[in-house]
C-alpha positions in Angstrom: 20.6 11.4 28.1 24.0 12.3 27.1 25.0 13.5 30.7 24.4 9.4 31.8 27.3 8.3 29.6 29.9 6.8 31.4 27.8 6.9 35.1 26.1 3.5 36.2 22.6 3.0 34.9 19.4 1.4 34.8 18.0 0.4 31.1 14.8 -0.8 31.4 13.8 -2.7 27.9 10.2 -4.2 27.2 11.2 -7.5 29.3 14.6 -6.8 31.2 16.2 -4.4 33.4 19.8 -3.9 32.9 22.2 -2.0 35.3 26.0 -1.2 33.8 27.9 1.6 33.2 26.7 3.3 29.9 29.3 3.4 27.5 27.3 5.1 24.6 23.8 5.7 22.7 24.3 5.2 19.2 21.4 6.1 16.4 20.5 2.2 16.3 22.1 0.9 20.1 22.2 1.3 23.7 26.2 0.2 24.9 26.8 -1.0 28.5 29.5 -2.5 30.4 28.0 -4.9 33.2 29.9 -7.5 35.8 29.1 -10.1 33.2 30.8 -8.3 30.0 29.0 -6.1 27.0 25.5 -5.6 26.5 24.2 -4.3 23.3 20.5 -3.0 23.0 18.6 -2.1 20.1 17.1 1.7 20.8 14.0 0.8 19.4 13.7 -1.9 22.3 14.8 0.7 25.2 11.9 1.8 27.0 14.1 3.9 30.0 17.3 5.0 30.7 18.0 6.4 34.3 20.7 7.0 36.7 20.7 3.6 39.1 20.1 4.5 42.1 
């Protein structure tokens, strides 16, 4: 999962899809950088993270 950091990505959560740049996985959140500014997931709410394709 490491390897993803700074790439652009696809975080799937229970209801959402995100796609931004993934800026890093803490022990309690996901980090991204979108068009629209900073997203902030909880880990426990992350279902997937992926390389967007």
């Amino acid at each position: 999962m490491q390897e993803l950091i700074g790439k652009e990505v696809e975080v799937r959560s229970a209801d959402m899809t995100y796609k931004g740049v993934l800026v890093e996985i803490g022990e309690k959140e996901v980090y991204l950088i979108t068009d629209n500014g900073w997203i902030v997931l909880p880990v426990e709410g992350v279902a997937e993270i992926k390389a967007a394709e």
